[in-house]
SEDODREN-32660 format. One line per 4 residues: number of its first residue (from 1); their letters; for each residue x negated, y, z negated of C-alpha. Coordinates in pm, 1 decimal. Layout:
NUM> a> X/Y/Z; ...;
! end
This chain:
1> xxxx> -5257.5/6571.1/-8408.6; -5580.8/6777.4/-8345.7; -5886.8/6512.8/-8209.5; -6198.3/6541.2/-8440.7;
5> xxxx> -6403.3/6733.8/-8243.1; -6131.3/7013.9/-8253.6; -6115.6/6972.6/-8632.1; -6498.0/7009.2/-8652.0;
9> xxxx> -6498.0/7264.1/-8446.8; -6243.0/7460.1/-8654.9; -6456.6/7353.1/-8980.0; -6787.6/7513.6/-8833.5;
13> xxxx> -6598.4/7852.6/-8778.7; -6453.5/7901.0/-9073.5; -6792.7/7792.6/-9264.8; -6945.0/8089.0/-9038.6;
17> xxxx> -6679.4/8300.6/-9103.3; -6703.8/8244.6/-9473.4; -7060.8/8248.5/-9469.7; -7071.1/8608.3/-9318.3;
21> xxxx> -6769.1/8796.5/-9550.4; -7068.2/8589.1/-9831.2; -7366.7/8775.7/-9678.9; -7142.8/9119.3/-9664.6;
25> xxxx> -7038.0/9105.2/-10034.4; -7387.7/9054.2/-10123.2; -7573.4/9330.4/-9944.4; -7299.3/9537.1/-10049.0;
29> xxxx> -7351.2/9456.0/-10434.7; -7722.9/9451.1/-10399.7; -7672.7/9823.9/-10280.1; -7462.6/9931.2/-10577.3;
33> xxxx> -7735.2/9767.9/-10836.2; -8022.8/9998.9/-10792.3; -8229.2/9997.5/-11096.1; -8068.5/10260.9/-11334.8;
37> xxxx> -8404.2/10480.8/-11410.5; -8396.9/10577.1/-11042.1; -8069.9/10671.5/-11037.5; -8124.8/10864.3/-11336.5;
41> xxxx> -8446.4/11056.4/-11168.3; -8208.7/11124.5/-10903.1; -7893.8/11270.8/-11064.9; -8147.4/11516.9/-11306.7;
45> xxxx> -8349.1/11630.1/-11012.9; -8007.7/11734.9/-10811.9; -7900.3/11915.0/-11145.8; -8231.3/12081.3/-11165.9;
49> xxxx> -8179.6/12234.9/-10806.0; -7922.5/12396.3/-10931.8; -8011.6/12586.7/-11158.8; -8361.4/12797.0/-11194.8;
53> xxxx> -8458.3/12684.3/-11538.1; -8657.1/12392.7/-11580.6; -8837.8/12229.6/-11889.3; -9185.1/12266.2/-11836.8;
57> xxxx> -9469.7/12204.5/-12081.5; -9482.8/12427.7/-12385.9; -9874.9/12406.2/-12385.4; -10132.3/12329.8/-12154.2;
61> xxxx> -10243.9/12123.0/-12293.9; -10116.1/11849.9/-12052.5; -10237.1/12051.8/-11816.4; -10577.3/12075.6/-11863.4;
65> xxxx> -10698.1/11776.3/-11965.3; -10664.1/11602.6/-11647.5; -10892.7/11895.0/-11462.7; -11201.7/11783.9/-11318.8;
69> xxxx> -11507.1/11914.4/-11517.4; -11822.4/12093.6/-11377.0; -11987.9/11763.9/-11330.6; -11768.2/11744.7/-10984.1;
73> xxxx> -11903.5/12060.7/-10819.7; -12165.7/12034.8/-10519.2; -12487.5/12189.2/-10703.4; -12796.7/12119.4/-10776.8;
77> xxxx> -12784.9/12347.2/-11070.4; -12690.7/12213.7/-11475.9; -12376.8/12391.0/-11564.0; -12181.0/12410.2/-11916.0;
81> xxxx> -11844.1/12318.3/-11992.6; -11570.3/12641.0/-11938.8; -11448.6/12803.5/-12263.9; -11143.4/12933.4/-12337.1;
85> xxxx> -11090.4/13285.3/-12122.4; -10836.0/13448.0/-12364.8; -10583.1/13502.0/-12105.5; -10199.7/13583.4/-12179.3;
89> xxxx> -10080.4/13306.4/-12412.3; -9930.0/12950.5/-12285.2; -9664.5/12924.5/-12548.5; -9409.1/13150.9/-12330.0;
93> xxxx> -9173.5/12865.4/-12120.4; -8952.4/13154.0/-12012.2; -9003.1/13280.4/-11621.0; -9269.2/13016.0/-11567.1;
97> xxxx> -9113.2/12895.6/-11295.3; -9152.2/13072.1/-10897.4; -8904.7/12997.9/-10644.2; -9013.7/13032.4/-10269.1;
101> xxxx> -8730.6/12894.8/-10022.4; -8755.1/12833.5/-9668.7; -8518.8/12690.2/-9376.4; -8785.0/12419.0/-9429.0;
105> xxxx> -8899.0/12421.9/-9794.7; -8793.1/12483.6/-10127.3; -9089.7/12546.2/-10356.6; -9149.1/12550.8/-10743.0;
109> xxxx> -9467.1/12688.8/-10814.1; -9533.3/12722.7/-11205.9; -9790.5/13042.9/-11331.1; -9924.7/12862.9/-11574.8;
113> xxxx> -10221.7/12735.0/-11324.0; -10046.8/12828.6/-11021.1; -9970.8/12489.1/-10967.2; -9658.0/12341.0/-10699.4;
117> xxxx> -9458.7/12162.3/-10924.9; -9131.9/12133.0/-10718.1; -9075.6/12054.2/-10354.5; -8717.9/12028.5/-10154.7;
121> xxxx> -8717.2/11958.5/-9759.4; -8425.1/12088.0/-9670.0; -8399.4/11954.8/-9279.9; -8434.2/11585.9/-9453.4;
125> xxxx> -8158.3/11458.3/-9637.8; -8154.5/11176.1/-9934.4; -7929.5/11060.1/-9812.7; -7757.5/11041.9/-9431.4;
129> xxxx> -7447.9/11260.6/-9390.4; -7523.6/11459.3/-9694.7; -7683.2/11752.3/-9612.0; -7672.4/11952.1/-9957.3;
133> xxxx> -7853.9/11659.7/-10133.5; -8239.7/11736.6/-9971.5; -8489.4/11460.4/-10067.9; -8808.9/11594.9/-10285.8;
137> xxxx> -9151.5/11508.1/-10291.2; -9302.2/11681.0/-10524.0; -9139.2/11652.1/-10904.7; -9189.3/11778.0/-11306.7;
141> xxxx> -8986.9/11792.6/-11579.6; -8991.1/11691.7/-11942.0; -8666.0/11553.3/-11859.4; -8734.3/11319.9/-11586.0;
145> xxxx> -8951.6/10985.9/-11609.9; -9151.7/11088.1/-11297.2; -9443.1/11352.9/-11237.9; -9574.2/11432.2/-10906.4;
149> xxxx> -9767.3/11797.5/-10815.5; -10037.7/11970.1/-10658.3; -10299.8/12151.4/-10832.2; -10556.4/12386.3/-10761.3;
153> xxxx> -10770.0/12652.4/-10928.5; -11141.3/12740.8/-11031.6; -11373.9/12535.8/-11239.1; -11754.7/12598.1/-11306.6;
157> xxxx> -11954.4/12796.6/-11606.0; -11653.1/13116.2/-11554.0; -11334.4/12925.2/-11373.2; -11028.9/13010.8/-11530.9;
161> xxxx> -10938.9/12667.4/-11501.9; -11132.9/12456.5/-11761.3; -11085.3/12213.1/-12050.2; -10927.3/12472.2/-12279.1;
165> xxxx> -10663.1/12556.5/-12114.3; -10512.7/12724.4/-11782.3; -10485.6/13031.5/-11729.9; -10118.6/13195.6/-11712.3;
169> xxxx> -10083.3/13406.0/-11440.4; -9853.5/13724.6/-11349.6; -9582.1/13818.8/-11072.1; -9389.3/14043.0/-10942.0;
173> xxxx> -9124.6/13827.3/-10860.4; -8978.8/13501.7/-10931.1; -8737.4/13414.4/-10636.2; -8834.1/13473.8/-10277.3;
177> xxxx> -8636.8/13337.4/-9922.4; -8807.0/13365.3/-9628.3; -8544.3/13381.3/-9312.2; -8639.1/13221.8/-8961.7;
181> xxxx> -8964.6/13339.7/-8787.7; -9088.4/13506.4/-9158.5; -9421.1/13482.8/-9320.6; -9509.7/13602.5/-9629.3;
185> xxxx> -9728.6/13554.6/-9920.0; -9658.5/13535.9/-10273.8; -9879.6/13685.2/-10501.7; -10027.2/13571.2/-10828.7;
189> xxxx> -10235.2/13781.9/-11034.4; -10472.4/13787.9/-11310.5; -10744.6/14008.5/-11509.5; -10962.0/13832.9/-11753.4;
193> xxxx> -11243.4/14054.8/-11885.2; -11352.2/14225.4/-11594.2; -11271.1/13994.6/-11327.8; -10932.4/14015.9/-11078.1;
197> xxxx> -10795.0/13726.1/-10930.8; -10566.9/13686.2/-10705.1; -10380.0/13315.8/-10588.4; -10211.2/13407.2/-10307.6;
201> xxxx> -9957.9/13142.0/-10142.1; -9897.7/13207.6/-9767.7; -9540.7/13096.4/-9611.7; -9443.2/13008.8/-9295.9;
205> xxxx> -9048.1/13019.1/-9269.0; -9076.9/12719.2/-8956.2; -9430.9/12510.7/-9074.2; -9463.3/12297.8/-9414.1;
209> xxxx> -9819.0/12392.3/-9425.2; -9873.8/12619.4/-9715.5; -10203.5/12835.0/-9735.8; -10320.4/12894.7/-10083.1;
213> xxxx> -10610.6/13124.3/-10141.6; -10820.8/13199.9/-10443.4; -10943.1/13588.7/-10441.6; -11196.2/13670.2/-10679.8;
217> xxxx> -11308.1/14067.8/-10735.1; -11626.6/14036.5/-10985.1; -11633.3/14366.2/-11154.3; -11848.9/14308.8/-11416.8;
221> xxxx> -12255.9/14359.1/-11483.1; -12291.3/13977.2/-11464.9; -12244.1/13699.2/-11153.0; -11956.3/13505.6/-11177.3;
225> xxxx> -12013.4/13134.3/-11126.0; -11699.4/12896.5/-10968.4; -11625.7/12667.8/-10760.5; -11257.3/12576.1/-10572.3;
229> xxxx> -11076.1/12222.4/-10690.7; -10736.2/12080.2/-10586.8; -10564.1/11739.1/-10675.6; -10258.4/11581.5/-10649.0;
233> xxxx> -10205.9/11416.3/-10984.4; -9914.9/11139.3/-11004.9; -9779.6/10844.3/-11178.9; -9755.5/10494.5/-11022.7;
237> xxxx> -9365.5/10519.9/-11001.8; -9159.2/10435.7/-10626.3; -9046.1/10717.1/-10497.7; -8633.1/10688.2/-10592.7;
241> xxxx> -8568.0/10727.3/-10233.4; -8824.7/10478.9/-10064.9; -8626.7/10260.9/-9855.5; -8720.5/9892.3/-9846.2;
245> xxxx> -8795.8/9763.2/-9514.1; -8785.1/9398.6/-9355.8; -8761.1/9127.9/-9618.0; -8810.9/9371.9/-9930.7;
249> xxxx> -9093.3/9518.3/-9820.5; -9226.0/9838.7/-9849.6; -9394.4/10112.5/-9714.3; -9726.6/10178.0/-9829.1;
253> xxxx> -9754.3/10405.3/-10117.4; -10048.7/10555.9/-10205.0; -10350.4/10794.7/-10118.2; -10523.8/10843.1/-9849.9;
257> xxxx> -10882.6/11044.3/-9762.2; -11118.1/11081.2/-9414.9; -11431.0/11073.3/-9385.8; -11728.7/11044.1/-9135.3;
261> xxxx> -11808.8/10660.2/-9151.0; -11405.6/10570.5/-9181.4; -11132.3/10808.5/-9015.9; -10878.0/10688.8/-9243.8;
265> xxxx> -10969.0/10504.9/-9543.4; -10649.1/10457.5/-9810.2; -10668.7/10422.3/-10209.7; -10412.7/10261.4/-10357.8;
269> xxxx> -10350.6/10289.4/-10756.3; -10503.7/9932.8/-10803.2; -10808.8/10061.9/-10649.0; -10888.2/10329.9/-10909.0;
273> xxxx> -10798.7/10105.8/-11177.0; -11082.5/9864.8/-10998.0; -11277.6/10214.2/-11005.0; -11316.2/10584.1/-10964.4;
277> xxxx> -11388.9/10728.0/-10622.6; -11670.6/10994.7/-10534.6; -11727.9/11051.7/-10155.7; -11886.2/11407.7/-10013.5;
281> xxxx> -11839.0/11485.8/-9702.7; -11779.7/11774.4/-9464.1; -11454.9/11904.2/-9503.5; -11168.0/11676.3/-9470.5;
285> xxxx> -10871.5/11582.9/-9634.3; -10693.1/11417.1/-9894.3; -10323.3/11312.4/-9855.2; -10066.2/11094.4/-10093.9;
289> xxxx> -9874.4/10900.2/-9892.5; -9506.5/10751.3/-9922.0; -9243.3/10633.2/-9640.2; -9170.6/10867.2/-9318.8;
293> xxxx> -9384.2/11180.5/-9570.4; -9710.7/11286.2/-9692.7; -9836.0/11564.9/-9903.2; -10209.2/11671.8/-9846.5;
297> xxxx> -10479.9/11926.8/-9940.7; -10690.5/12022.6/-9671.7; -11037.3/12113.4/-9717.0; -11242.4/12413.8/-9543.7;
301> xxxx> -11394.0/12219.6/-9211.3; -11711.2/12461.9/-9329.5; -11836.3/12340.6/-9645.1; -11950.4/12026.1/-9797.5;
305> xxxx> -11647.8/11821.0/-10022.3; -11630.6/11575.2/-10293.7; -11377.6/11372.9/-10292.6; -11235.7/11176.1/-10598.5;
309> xxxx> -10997.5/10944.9/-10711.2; -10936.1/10906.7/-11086.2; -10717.8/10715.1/-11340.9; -10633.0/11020.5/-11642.0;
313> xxxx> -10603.1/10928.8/-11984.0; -10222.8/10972.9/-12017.2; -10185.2/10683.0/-11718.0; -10169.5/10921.1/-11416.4;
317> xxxx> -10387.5/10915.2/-11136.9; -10550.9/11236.3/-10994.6; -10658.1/11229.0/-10600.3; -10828.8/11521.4/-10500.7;
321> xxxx> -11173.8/11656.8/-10403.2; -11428.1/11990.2/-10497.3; -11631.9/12209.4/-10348.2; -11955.3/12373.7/-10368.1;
325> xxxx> -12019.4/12580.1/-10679.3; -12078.1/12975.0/-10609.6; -12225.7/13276.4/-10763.6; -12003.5/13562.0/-10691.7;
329> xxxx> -12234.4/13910.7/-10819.5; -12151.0/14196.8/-10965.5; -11943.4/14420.6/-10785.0; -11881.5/14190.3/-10514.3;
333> xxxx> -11578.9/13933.6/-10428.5; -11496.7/13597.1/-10284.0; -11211.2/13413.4/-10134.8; -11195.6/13073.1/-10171.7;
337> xxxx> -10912.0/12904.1/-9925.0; -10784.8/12573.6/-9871.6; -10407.8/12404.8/-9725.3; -10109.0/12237.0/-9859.9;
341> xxxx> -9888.0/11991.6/-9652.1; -9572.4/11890.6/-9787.6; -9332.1/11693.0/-9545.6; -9241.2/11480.7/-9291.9;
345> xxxx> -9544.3/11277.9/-9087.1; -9468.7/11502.0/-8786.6; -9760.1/11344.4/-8576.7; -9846.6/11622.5/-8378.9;
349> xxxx> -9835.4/11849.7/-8618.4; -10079.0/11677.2/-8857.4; -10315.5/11690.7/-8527.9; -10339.3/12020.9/-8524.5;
353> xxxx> -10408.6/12111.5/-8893.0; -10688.7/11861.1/-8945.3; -10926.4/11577.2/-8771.4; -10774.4/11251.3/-8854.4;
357> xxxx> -10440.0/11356.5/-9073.7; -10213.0/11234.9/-8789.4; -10358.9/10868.0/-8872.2; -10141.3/10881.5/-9192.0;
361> xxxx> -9858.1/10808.2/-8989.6; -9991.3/10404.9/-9004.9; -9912.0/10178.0/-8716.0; -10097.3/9917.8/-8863.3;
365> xxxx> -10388.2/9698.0/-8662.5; -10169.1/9752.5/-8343.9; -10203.4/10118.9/-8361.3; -10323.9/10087.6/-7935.9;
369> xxxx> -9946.5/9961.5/-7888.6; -9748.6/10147.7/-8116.8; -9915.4/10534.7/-8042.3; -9835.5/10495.6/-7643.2;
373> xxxx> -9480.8/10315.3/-7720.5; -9369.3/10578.8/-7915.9; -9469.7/10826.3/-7688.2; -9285.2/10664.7/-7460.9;
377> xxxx> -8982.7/10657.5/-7703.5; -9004.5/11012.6/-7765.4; -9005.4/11095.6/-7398.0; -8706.0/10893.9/-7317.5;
381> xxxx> -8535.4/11034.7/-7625.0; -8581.8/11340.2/-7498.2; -8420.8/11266.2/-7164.7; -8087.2/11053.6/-7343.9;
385> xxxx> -8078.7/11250.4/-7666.9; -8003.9/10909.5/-7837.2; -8284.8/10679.8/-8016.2; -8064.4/10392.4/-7945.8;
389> xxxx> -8020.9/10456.8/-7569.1; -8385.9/10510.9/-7588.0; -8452.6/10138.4/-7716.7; -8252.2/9997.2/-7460.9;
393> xxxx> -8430.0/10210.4/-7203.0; -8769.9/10122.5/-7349.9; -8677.8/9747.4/-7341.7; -8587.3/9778.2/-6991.6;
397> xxxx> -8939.1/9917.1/-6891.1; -9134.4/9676.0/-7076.9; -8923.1/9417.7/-6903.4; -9010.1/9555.3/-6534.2;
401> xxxx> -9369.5/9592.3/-6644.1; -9397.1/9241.6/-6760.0; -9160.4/9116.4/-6459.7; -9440.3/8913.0/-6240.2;
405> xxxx> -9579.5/8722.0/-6581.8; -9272.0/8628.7/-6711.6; -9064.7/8519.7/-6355.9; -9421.2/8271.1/-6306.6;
409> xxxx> -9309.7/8137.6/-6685.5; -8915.1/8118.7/-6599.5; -9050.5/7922.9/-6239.3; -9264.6/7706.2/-6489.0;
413> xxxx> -8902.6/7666.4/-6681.5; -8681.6/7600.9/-6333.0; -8937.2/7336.9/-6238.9; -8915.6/7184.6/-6552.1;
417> xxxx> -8566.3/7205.5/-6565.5; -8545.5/6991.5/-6216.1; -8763.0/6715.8/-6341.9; -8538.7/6666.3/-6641.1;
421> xxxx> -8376.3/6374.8/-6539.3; -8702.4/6204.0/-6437.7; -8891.0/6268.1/-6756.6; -8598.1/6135.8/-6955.9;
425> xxxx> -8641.4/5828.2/-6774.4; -9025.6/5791.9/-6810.3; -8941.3/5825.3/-7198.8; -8691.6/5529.0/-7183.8;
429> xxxx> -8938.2/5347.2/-7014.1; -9244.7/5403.2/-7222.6; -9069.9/5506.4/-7556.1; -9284.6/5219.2/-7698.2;
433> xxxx> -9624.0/5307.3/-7547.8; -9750.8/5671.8/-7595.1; -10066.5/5629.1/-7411.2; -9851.3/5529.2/-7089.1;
437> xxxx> -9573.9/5758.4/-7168.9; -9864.9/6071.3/-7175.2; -10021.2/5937.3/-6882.5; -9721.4/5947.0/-6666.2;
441> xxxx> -9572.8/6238.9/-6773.1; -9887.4/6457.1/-6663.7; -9849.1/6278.1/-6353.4; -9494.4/6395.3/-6330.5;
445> xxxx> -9624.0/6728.5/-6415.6; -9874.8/6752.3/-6126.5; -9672.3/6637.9/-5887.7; -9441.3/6854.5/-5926.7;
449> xxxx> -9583.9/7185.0/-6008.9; -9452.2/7198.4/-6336.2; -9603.3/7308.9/-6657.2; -9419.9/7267.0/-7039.8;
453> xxxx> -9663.1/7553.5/-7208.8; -9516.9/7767.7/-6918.6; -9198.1/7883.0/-7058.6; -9399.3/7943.2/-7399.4;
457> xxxx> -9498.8/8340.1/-7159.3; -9184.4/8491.0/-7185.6; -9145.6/8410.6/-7493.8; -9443.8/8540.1/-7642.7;
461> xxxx> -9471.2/8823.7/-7419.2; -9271.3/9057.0/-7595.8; -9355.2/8985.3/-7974.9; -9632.6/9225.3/-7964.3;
465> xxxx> -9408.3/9507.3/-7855.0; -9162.3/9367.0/-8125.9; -9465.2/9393.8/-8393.7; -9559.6/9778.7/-8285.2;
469> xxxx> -9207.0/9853.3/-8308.3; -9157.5/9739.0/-8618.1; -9420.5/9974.2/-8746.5; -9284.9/10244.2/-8514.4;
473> xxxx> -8976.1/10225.2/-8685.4; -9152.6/10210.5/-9039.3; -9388.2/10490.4/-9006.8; -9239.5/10711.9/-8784.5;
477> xxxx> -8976.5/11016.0/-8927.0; -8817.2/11077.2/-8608.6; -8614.4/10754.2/-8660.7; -8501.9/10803.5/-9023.1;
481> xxxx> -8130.4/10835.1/-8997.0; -8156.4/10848.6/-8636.8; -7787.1/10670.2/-8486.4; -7735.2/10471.9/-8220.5;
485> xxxx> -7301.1/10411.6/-8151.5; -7043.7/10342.2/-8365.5; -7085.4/10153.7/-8673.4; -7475.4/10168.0/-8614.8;
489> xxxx> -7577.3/10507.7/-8816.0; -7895.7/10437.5/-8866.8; -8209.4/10258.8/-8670.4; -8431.8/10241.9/-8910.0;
493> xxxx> -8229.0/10018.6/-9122.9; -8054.6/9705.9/-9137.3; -7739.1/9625.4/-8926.6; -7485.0/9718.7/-9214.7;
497> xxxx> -7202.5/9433.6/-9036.9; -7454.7/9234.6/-8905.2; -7358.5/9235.5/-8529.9; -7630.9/9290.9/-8371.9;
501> xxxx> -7789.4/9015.8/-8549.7; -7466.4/8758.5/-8477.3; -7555.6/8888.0/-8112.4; -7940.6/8798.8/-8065.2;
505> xxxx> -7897.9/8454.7/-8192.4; -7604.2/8365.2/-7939.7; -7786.9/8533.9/-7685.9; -8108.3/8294.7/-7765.8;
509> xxxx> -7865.9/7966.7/-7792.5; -7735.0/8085.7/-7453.1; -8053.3/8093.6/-7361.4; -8148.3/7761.3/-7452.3;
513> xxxx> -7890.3/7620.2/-7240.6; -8125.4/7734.1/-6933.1; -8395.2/7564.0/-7080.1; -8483.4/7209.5/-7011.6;
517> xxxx> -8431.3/6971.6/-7313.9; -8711.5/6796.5/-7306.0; -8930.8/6611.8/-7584.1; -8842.0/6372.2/-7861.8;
521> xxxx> -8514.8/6404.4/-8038.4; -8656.1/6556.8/-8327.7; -8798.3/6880.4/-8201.9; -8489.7/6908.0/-7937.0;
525> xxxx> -8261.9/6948.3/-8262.1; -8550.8/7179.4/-8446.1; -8514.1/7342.7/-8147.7; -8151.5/7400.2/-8138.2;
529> xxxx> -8173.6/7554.6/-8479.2; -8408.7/7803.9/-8412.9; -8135.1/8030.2/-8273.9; -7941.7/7982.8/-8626.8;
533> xxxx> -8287.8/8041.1/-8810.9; -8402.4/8373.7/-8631.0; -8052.6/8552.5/-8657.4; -8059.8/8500.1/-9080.3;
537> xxxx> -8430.5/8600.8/-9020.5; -8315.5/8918.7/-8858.6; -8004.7/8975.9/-9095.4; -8238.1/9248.3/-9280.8;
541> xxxx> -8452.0/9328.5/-9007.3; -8413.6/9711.5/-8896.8; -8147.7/9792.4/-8650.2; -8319.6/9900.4/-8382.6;
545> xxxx> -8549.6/9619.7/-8392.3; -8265.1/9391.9/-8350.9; -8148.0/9618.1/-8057.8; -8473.7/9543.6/-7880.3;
549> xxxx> -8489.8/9207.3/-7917.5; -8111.9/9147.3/-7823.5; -8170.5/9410.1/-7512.5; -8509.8/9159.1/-7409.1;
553> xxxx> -8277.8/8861.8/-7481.8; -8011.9/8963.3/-7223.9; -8242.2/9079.2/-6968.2; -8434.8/8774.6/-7012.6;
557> xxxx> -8110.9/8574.5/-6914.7; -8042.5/8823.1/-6605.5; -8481.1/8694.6/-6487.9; -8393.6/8364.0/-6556.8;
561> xxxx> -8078.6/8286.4/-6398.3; -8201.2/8476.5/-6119.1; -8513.6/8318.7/-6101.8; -8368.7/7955.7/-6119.5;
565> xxxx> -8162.2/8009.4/-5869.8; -8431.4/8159.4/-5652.1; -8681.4/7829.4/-5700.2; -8320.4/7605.7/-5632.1;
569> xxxx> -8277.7/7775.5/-5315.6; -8616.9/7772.5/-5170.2; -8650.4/7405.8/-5274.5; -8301.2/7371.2/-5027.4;
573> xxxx> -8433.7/7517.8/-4779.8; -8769.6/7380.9/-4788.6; -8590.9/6975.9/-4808.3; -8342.1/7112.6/-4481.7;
! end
């Protein structure tokens, strides 16, 4: 006959045991019931890939109407609206399409407005393990329920790109592949009345950065009058493969601009509805922003730039900014040039093609942590060759660094843990009487050098490392997919078995067993749930945040045993 306590030992087990086959069913039906328009934006964009047809718009009309007018140019001067140029007609939906591939892009650039319709990053796969299903950024097709691309051209009294229509331009070719260590450009081309223009799109086989340059040969008896204006016009759908974080939520998804009086200033979609934008500035950027990537224009550093933010009339939002407005004379030419980004928030990368772009990878208010700790990741990722390893390793510094606060707490802990017994009896004795019950306790306290707040230190200690990690782990691309061992494939997500979870909350009721239980018997049992509480907490938490915590946990345990039985042993020797 098995006692009771054996019996409700047995029942607590196989309640855990059932609750965590419960929890796996669950996150493994809430993974199969993604919501089916996403699904279906994902199966017609991998068909589209493979083939080189697409259906575009018959007319640009939709197009066009979404251009900014004159009215955004930097001048002084009254301008009219653009007429129609009476270039080659828009009706043609044949060959519309240009395909440019690279080991790191795959880009759809339509001649009707020489706009990027179509991006592929082939080094970044959808989904982990699959390497022939590349995520996109950039998306549209009368087919799919989502619309995402860049856009550039001319506006002004005699750019080709006005309220009429866009103008349809000519090329050579219509499939280009650049090998390793190529660049090239990719010519579009253009005579209306008189004037030649050329959009030229510069590759780099290695760099997502994508130069695109206007080229304008007046040879006419009049000036011709322009000025240079890009957007990034989208709807207000997720992207299908943004990846909830912690607790559901989500990375931040929307625009993004710099200017002088804020570095990084982001506009999301409720903020145009609130209002338009209009800031000029000195060059700059403007960037739309999703999780782990980022697509951009970048503006010449040179010249002055007006930068808007717009809700369109069919429900789509245009982000984007203008330049100044010039007079190009007869006989003469002029190259306006600006820069596309499309792809992964590669930090130092962003650096180095504009002032302030690198703060789109966010870190949130404790950007001064998370920058130097994931420098410091990098660095000893680049000695293991394993983000994982490179947790544990981090953990491990942060630990020695923070060694001489947190042994004074766990001393603080030890001492309280010795004066246990007598505290319990000064409750007994004064259970009735708070005022006498206070007043001897902080006499217990003083005399013997303990403190109750001082094993609070290690404890808080690390959450700020724990916060900047989080966002390290959220914002930075490095860590998507990244594995650690075995069943963990992936940091930047959840624990798919829930291990490492199990793990950090019997490694913090292990560590409550080194902790004095001291108080009324209220918070002791509030206390003794908190282990139970933080490892459901942590359930959906990020792998690798787990990891850290579980690594700090343990190492904690090594300081504190050691540290208790350094104060013990002194106090011996100190009584012989």
């Amino acid at each position: 006959m098995l006692s009771p306590e054996i019996l409700r030992i047995i029942l607590l087990l196989s309640l855990l045991a059932t609750g965590y086959v419960l929890i796996l069913t669950w996150n493994e039906d809430s993974k199969k019931e993604q919501p089916a328009p996403e699904k279906a934006i994902t199966r017609s964009v991998e068909s589209l890939r493979s083939t080189d047809t697409t259906k575009l718009p018959a007319s640009s009309s939709n197009q066009t109407n979404d251009v900014p007018d004159d009215s955004f140019l930097l001048t002084d001067t009254a301008t009219t609206p653009s007429v129609e140029q009476g270039t080659s007609t828009t009706s043609e939906n044949t060959n519309r399409l240009i395909k440019v591939k690279t080991p790191t892009l795959e880009v759809w650039i339509d001649r009707l407005g020489g706009d990027i319709v179509r991006t592929y990053l082939p080094k970044y796969p959808r989904v982990q393990n699959v390497p022939d299903d590349p995520l996109y950024l950039l998306v549209q097709d009368d087919r799919l329920d989502h619309y995402y691309v860049a856009q550039s051209g001319l506006i002004g009294p005699d750019g080709l790109d006005g309220k009429k229509q866009r103008p349809l331009y000519q090329s050579e070719f219509f499939d280009y592949e650049l090998s390793v260590g190529e660049t090239r450009k990719i010519k579009l081309q253009l005579n209306v009345d008189g004037v030649k223009v050329d959009k030229v799109f510069t590759f780099n086989a290695d760099d997502y950065l994508i130069y695109v340059d206007h080229i304008v040969e007046n040879r006419t008896n009049e000036s011709f009058d322009a000025g240079l204006f890009t957007q990034i016009k989208r709807d207000r759908r997720q992207p299908p493969d943004q990846e909830q974080s912690t607790l559901g939520m989500q990375a931040f998804v929307g625009a993004a601009i710099t200017t002088p009086e804020e570095r990084y200033q982001k506009i999301s979609f409720d903020d145009v509805d609130e209002g338009s934008l209009n800031v000029t500035t000195q060059g700059g950027w403007v960037a739309f922003l999703q999780h782990y990537f980022v697509t951009a224009w970048i503006a010449n550093p040179n010249e002055l730039t007006r930068y808007s933010a717009r809700r369109l009339n069919d429900g789509k939002y245009a982000f984007g900014f203008t330049g100044p407005l010039f007079s190009v004379p007869p006989g003469e030419g002029k190259t306006w040039s600006t820069q596309f980004y499309a792809g992964p928030k590669d930090q130092n990368r962003m650096a180095e093609i504009s002032p302030n772009l690198n703060l789109t990878v966010d870190y949130g208010f404790l950007f001064f942590i998370a920058e130097p700790l994931f420098w410091l990741l990098d660095w000893l990722y680049g000695l293991c060759g394993n983000w994982g390893l490179a947790i544990v390793l981090l953990t491990l510094i942060v630990k020695l660094a923070l060694y001489p606060l947190s042994a004074a707490g766990y001393k603080s802990m030890a001492n309280m843990r010795r004066v246990a017994p007598q505290m319990k009896r000064i409750q007994e004795r004064y259970a009735n009487d708070r005022e006498k019950l206070q007043r001897e306790m902080m006499a217990l306290y003083k005399k013997e050098g303990a403190n109750p707040l001082g094993g609070c230190l290690p404890m808080l200690l690390p959450m700020p490392i724990f916060l900047a990690l989080y966002w390290v782990l959220l914002e930075a691309v490095e860590l998507r997919h990244a594995p650690f061992i075995l069943w963990i494939e992936d940091l930047a997500v959840m624990d798919p078995y829930f291990v490492l979870p199990i793990l950090m909350a019997g490694s913090m009721y292990f560590m409550q067993t080194l902790n004095p239980q001291i108080g009324d018997p209220m918070q002791i049992k509030m206390m003794k749930a908190m282990p139970l509480v933080f490892g459901l907490i942590m359930l959906w938490f990020p792998a690798g945040l787990v990891l850290y915590w579980l690594v700090n946990n343990l190492l904690s345990i090594a300081q504190q045993w050691y540290v208790i039985r350094q104060t013990e042993n002194a106090r011996a020797v100190s009584k012989s």
